[in-house]
N, C-alpha and C positions, 0 to 999 in steps of 0.2 A: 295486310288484309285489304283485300281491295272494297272500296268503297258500298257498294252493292251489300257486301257480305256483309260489314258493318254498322250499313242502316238497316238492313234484316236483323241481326243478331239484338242491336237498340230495340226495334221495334219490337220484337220476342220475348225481350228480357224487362223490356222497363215497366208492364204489370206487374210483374212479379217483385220487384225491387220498389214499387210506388206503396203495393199491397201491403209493406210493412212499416210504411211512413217513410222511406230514405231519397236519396237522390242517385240516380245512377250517373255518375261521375265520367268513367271510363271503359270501355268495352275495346282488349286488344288479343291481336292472336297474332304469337309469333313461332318461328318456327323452333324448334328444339331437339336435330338429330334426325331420327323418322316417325315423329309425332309434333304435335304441335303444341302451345300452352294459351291456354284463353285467361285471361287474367278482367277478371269483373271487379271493378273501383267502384264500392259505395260510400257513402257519408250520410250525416245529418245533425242536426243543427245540436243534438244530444250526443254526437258519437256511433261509434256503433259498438256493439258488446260482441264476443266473440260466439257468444248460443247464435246471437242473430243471425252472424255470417253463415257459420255452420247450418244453418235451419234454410237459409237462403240459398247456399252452394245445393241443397238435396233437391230442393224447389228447380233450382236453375238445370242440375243434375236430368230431372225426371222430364222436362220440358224438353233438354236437347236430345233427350236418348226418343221423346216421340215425334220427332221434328227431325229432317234430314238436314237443318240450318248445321249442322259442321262437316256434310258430306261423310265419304267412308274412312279417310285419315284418322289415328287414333289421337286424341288428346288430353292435355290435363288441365282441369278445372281449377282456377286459383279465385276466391272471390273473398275480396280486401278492403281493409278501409285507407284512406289516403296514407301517407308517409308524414315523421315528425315533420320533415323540411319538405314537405308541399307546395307544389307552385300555386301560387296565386291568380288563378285568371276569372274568377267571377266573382260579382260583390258580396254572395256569401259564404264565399271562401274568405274572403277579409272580414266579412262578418262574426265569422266561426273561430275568425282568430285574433281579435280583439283581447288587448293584454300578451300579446305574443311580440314581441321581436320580429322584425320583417328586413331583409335587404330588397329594393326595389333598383334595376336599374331602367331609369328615366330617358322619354322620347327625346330627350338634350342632349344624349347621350352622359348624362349625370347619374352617380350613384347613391342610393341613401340607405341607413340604415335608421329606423325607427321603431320605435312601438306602436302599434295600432289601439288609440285611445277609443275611436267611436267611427262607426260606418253609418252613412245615408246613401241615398239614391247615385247621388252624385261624385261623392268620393268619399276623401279618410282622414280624421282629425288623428295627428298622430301625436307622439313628442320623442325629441330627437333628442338620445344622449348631449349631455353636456363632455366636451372636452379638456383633460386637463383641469379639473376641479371645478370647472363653470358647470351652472345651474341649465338640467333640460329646457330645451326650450320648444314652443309648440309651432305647427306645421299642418297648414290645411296642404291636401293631394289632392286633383280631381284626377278618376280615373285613366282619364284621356293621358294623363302627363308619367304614365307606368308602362312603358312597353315591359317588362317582365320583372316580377318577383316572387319570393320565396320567403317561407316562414324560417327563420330561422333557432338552432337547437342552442339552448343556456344553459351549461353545463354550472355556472358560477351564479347565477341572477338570487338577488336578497332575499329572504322571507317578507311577505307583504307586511304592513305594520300590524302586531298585534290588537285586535279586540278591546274595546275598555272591558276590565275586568277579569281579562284573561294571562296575566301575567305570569311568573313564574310562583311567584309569593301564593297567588291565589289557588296555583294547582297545588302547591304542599299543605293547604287549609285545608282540602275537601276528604 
């Protein structure tokens, strides 16, 4: 999509995506056979539910069919919210994923894999697995030191420690 088209389609679309509290993330169109697929990435700091998108896709729908911004090629309308395993490029994208697992590989050309304990302005308090039965250990990141990462998916990770009072004994009392 050339550039041009994709700060038109940004500028056309991000009322309508602001309108509902979210972030418009990513605006792409690619080709798909003899039609084309416009794929609309939103987020926000709650999520997004699936009414929203749906409610958002008819919005975005009604807007391009009064607006020649996709020309006369015919296309399909995809509007999404980011992926489990999301790249991480803006601080509240590591914001949003606070308590997640993250692999970051580093402008040292170093690789990390951490948790994302707490985000500021600056960077990311994380804590880095422990290896081999050693105890996690903690890790300031300023953003500068992250050329690219990605949240990554825990198919295995603990249940968080239970509640006082919520134990097992206490749920066969009630």
């Amino acid at each position: 999509m050339s550039t041009t088209q994709s700060e038109r389609l940004r500028g056309l679309l991000e009322p309508l995506v602001s309108a509902r509290d979210l972030d418009l993330e990513e605006v792409e169109v690619t080709p798909a056979g003899r039609r084309r697929v416009l794929r609309v990435v939103v987020d926000s700091d709650d999520g997004v539910q699936l009414d929203t998108c749906a409610e958002l896709s008819r919005d975005i729908s009604q807007t391009l069919d009064d607006t020649d911004a996709m020309g006369q090629v015919p296309y399909v309308l995809e509007v999404t919210s980011p992926g489990a395993e999301r790249p991480l490029t803006e601080p509240r994208h590591y914001r949003r994923a606070t308590g997640r697992l993250m692999r970051a590989r580093l402008t040292d050309d170093g690789e990390l894999v951490a948790r994302i304990v707490a985000v500021d302005d600056e960077g990311l308090d994380l804590e880095v697995p422990g290896v081999k039965g050693r105890k996690p250990t903690a890790r300031r990141l300023a953003f500068e030191e992250i050329s690219k990462a990605r949240v990554e998916i825990e198919f295995n990770r603990k249940p968080e420690d239970k509640a006082a009072g919520e134990d097992d004994e206490s749920k066969e009392e009630a």
